[in-house]
Each structure stands twice: as structure tokens, then as C-alpha cells.
C-alpha positions in Angstrom: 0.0 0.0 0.0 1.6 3.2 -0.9 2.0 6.8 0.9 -0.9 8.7 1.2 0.1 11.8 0.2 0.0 14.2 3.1 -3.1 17.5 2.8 -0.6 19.8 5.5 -3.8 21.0 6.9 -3.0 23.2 10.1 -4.5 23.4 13.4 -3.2 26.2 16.2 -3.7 26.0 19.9 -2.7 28.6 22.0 -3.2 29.0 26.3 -3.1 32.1 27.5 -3.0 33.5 31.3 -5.7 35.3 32.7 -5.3 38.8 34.5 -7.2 41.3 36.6 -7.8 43.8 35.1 -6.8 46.4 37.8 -4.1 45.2 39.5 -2.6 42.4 36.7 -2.0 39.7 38.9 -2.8 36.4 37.6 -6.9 35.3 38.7 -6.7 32.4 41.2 -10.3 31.7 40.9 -12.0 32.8 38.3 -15.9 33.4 38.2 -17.2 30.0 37.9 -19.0 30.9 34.8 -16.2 33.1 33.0 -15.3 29.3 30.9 -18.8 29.0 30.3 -19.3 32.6 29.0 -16.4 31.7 26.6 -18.0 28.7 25.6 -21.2 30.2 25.0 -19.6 32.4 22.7 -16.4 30.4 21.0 -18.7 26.5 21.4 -15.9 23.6 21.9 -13.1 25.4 20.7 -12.4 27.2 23.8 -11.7 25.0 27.2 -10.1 25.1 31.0 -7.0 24.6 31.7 -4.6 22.2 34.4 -4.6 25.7 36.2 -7.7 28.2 37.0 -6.0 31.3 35.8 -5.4 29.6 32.3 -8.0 29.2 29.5 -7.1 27.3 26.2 -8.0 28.1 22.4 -8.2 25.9 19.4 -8.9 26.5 15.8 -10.8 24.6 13.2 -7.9 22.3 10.5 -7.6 25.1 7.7 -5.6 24.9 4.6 -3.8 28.1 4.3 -2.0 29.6 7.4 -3.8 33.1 6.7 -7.1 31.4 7.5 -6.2 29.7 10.5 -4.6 32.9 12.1 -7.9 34.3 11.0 -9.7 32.2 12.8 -6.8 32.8 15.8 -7.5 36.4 16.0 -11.4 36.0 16.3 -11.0 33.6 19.4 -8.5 35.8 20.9 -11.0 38.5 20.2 -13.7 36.4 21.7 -11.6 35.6 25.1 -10.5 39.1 25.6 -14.6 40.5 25.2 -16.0 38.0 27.2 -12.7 38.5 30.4 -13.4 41.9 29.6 -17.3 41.3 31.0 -15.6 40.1 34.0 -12.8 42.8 35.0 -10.3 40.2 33.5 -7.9 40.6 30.4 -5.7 37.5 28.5 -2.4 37.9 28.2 -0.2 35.6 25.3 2.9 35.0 27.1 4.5 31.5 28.5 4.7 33.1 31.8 3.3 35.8 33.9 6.1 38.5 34.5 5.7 38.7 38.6 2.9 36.4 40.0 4.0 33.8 42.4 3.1 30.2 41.2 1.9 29.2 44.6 -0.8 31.1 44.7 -2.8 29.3 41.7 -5.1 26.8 42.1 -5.9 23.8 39.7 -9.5 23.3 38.1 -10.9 20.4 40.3 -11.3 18.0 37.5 -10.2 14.1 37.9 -8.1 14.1 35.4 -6.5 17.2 37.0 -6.5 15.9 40.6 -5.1 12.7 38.8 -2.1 15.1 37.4 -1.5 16.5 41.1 -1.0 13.4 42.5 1.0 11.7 40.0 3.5 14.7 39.1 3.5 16.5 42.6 5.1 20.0 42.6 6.6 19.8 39.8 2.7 20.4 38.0 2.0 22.8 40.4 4.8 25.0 39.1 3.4 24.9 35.6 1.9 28.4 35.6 3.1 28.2 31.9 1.4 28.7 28.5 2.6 26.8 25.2 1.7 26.8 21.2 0.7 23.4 19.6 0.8 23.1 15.9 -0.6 20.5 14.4 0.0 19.3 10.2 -2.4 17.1 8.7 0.2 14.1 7.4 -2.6 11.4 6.9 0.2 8.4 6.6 1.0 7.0 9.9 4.6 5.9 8.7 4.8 9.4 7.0 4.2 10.4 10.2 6.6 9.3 12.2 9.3 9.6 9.0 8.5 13.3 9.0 8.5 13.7 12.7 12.3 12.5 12.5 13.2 14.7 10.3 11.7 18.2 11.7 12.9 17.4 14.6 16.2 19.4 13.6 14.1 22.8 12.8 12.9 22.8 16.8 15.1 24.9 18.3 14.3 27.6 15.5 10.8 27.3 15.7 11.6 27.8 19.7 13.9 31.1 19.1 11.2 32.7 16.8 8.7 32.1 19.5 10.0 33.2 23.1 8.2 34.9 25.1 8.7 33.8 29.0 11.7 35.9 30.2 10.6 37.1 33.4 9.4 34.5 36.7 8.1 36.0 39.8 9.4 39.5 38.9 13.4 38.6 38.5 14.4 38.4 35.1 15.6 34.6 34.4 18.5 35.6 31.5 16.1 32.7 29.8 14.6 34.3 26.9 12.2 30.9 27.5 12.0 29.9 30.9 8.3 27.6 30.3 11.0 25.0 29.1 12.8 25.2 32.4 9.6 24.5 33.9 7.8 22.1 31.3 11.4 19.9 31.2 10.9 19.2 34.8 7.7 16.4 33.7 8.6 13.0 32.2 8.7 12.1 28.8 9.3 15.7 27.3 12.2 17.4 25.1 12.9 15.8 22.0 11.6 12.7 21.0 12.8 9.5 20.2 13.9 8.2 16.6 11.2 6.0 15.5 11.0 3.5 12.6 7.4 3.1 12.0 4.5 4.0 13.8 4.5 0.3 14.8 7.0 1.2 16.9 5.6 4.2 17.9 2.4 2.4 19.2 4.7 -0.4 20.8 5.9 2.8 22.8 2.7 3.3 23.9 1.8 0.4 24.6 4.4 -0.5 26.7 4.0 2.1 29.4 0.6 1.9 29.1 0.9 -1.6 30.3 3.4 -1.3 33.1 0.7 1.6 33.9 3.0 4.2 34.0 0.1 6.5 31.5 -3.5 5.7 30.1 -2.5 6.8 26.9 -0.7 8.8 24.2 -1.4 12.1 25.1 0.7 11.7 28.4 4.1 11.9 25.7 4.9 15.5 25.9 7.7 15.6 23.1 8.6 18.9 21.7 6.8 16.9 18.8 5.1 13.8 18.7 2.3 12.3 16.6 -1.2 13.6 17.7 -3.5 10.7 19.7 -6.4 12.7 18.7 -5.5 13.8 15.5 -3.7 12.5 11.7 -1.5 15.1 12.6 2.2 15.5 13.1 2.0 18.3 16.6 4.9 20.4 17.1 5.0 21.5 21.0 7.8 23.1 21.5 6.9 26.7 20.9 6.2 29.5 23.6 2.8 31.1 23.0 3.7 34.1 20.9 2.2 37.8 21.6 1.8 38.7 18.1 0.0 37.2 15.7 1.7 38.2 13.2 4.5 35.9 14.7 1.9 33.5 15.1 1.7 33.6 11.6 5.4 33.6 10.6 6.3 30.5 12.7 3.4 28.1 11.4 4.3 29.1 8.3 7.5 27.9 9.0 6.3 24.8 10.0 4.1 24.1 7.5 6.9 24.7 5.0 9.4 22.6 6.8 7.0 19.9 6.6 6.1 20.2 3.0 9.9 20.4 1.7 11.4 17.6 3.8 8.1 15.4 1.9 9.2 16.6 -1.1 12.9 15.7 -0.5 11.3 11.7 0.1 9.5 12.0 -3.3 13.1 12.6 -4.8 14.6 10.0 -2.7 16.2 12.3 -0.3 16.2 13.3 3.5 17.2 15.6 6.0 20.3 14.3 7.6 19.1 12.9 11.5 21.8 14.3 14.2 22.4 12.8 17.4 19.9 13.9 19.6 23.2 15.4 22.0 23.6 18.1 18.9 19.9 18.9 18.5 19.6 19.7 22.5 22.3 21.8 22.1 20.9 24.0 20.1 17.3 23.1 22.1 19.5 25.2 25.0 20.6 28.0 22.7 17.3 28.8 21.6 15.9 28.7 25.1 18.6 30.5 26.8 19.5 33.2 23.7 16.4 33.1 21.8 17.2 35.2 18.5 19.4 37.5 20.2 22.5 35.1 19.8 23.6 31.9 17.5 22.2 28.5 16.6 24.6 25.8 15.4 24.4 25.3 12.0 25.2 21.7 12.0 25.9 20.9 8.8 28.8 23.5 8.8 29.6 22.8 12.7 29.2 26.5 12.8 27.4 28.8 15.1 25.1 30.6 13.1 23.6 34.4 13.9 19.8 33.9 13.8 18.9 36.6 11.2 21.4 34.9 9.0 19.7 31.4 9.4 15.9 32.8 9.0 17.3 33.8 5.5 18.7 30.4 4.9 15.7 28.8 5.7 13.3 31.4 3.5 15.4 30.9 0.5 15.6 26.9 1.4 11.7 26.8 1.7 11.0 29.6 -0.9 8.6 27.3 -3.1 6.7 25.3 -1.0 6.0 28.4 0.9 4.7 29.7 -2.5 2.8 26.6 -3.2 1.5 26.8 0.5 0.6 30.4 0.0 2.4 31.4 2.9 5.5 32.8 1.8 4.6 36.7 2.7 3.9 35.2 6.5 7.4 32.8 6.3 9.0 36.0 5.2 8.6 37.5 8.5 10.8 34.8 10.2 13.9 37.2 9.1 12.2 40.4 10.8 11.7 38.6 13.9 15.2 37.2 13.9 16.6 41.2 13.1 14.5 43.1 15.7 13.5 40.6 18.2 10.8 38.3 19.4 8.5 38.9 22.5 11.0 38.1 25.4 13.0 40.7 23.2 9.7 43.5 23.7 9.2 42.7 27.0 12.9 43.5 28.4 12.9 46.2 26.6 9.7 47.5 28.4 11.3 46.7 31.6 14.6 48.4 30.4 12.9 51.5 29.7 10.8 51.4 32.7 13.3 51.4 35.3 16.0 54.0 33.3 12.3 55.9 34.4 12.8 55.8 37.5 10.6 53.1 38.3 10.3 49.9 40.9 11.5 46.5 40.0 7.8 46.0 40.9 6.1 48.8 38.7 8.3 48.0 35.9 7.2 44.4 36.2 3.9 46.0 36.2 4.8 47.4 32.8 5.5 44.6 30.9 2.3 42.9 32.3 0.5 45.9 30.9 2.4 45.7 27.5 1.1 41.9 27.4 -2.5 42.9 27.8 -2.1 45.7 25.6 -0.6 43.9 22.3 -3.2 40.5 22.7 -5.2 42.0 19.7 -2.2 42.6 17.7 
């Protein structure tokens, strides 16, 4: 039986914090109906989250990235009216710049209780917010072929994406310090190379049996094959502040996915690295973001980021164009140049205290800066 050739549909989801309005500290407890007015106005593709101060979005599978950021912005839009109703206000960041994870509280669900007492402190601290991209690649072998492969374009997707700087009002010299937090649960970071989805399922299987997980959606690989989905879900992003970010780094996905099928129809791959190299530059992108290098492996060369965005837009130039994404993949390059949200939000901070103001107030700044560029 041969390959089903892939559709690359795309999915987003995004989870986002939830402030008050007044003072911006994160909302313990929310109004009990808050999720419900959300779901009375978004239906299923809005839920709750492990914690009560985080709500999550989804978006329909769409075909072109334009449409699905589309379709972002108007649940985004939806969240933010209906917190609004309730003196709250979203924010897009993978942490909260000076709220103190102990306070939260978890939504008193089984499955969540379940997570408490399984995972212990470690979920507790995971007052953190990722993206989740999901590719429609139909063939389970595909799948997992694929998923090898991208593997390498991570820590890029990572870089383009940070936007968690700040924990409990120090600044953590992380430009994403969600993964500091995330990487503390088991079976995250990258994942392993697989040969089939047989083996994939064997995986499964396996610690399902020795009852270590119920099923597939406990793997919490930087990528992984969906359990729900035909999809191949990359995990490793922060949640980005901009859409228009949003935008660039699905398109980047989307593209990455598209050429390295296009290189199997020719007989070719994307070489697979040692998983030691790929963490390496995992670390880079978590600790630098854009501001510094990735290694460019091939060359055993670090690698400024601007000048590997425009490596990567020239590489995946046509399939961009056949995707009809290659305006949003063009922005990869201006995020590498001028920065991504970590980048924004220091600055904020920067400028705030050469004011004159507080550690406190100018953490109060960047939490205001958050609220005030949701929309954009």
C-alpha cells in the first residue's frame, strides 16, 4: 500500500493567562462561569486549563495559514470580550512576568487531581502557556518519517517564539523559561527516533501496560504524533504575543513539513543528528532566543539567527509559494533582526526602570504591555 500523500492542513492552539484587570496579577479563581461565557460564545473550541488562571484556544484544520490565524485572532478577540465582561484581560505569554506560582489553584477535575498526585510540585509549578501546531500528514509511517526529520528545525521554531523571560518579577536571562519549567515532567524534550508508527504504538503500549500513562497524550515531546488527530504536533513553541509571529512560525512549520516530503519523493532526507547536537541547540534557543547563535550543524558552525531565518526562507521559498504562505514565512527574518517577545518585553522593563521606576512597577509594565498587544 503506498503513501498517502499528506493534505498539510493546520491546526493552532494557543493558552493564555488570565489577569485582573486592575491590579494584573494572575486570577486564582475565576468566576465560575467566565469558561462557560467563553463557551457560550467560541462552542468547543475554547476550554479550561490544568490551572484556573489559564484558558485554552483551538482552531478549526484550515488549509492556508492566513485562514487559520484568522480564525486565531477571532478567538482571541472572543476571550478578551468576554474576560473583559468580568474585569479580567488574557495575556499571550508563557509566563506571567511577577505572580508567584503558589498562589494558583488547579481546576478540580479528575483528570487534573489525577495530574496533582501523580506529578507532585513539579505540576503545580506549571503556571506556563505553550503553542501546539498540528500538520495534517494522513500516513502514519509518513508520520513518524517526517517527525524524525523536523525534529532538527525545533530549536528555531523555539527562538522565533519566546516569550517567557521574566518569573516572579526577576528576570531569568532565559529568553524561555516555560521550558525550564515544562522539562521538569517525564517524557518531554525531543523525542525519540522511531521506525514506523508500529514502533511508535509499541511505545505506547508498553507504558501503558506497566501503567505508567493511560495513553498517548501523556508523551509531551517537543513533537510527537497527535493521539487525537492524523496530525504530526509540534510543541515546543512558547505562545507568541503577536500574531503576526503566530503567523510567521506556522508558516514555517508548515513549510518545513512540506519540503522535507518533497525531498522523500526525490529520494532524499534531512540528515538525523544525534539527539546530543539537536539539544544543544534546544539550549541555545531557550537561553538566547534570537538574540545570539544556533549551530548550524551541517557547517559545525554557530550561526547568527537573522542569517539562518534567510537560509531557511530561501531553502523553503517554493513550498512556501505553493502553500501560499510565503509573505507570513518572510517574517521569520524580521523577527530574527529586531526581536521576538522576550526581546519586547525586556525592553519595556529596560525602559521602565531607566524611568525611574520599581522592580515591581516595571514588572507592572511589561504585564501591561502583554495585555495591551493581545489583539495585535
Amino acid at each position: 500500500m503506498g503513501t498517502l500523500n499528506p493534505t498539510f492542513t493546520l491546526g493552532i492552539e494557543e493558552e493564555y493567562l488570565i489577569v485582573h484587570q486592575d491590579s494584573l496579577e494572575l486570577v486564582q479563581q475565576p468566576e465560575e462561569k467566565f469558561v462557560e461565557a467563553c463557551q457560550d460564545l467560541l462552542g468547543d473550541r475554547v476550554t479550561g486549563e490544568y490551572l484556573q488562571c489559564q484558558i485554552e484556544v483551538g482552531t478549526q484544520p484550515h488549509i492556508s495559514v492566513g485562514d487559520a490565524v484568522a480564525e486565531l485572532r477571532q478567538l482571541r478577540q472572543g476571550v478578551a470580550e468576554t474576560a473583559g465582561r468580568f474585569g479580567y484581560a488574557p495575556i499571550a505569554a508563557s509566563t506571567h512576568p511577577f505572580s508567584k506560582w503558589r498562589a494558583q489553584t488547579h481546576t478540580r477535575k479528575e483528570r487534573y487531581d489525577a495530574l496533582r498526585a501523580d506529578l507532585g510540585q513539579a505540576v503545580r509549578r506549571m503556571v506556563i502557556c505553550g503553542m501546539h501546531i498540528h500538520i495534517g500528514i494522513e500516513d502514519e509511517d509518513l508520520r513518524i518519517d517526517l517527525m524524525n526529520q523536523a525534529s532538527y528545525f525545533l530549536p528555531h521554531i523555539l527562538a522565533l517564539s519566546c516569550s517567557s523571560p521574566f518569573w516572579e518579577g526577576e528576570d531569568t536571562g532565559l529568553a524561555s523559561y516555560r521550558l525550564t519549567v515544562f522539562d521538569a515532567l517525564p517524557r518531554t524534550g525531543l523525542p525519540d527516533q522511531l521506525g514506523s508508527y508500529a514502533e511508535y504504538q509499541r511505545l505506547v503500549e508498553h507504558l501503558v501496560r506497566s501503567k505508567c500513562l493511560e495513553d498517548g497524550t501523556k508523551i509531551w515531546w517537543d513533537i510527537r504524533p497527535s493521539d487525537k488527530f492524523p496530525t504530526v504536533e509540534a510543541r515546543i513553541a512558547d505562545v507568541c504575543t503577536s500574531l503576526a509571529d503566530v503567523g510567521a512560525i506556522v508558516a514555517l512549520y508548515q513549510s518545513v513539513m512540506a519540503y522535507l516530503y518533497q525531498l522523500r519523493r526525490s529520494n532524499q532526507r534531512w540528515r538525523l543528528y544525534p539527539r546530543t547536537l539537536i539539544m544543544e541547540n534546544r539550549w541555545r534557543a531557550q537561553r538566547y532566543g534570537v538574540s545570539d547563535c544556533l549551530v548550524d550543524h551541517g557547517r559545525s558552525e554557530l550561526v547568527p539567527m537573522s542569517a539562518l531565518a534567510g537560509e531557511l526562507i530561501e531553502i523553503l521559498g517554493e513550498n512556501a509559494e505553493q502553500l501560499g504562505c510565503r509573505e507570513a514565512l518572510g517574517r521569520i527574518y524580521n523577527i530574527a533582526l529586531n526581536g521576538n517577545s522576550a526581546d519586547r518585553q525586556r525592553k519595556v522593563h529596560t525602559d521602565a526602570m531607566a524611568a525611574g521606576k520599581s522592580q515591581e512597577e516595571a514588572c507592572l509594565a511589561v504585564t501591561q504591555h502583554l495585555v495591551d498587544g493581545f489583539l495585535d
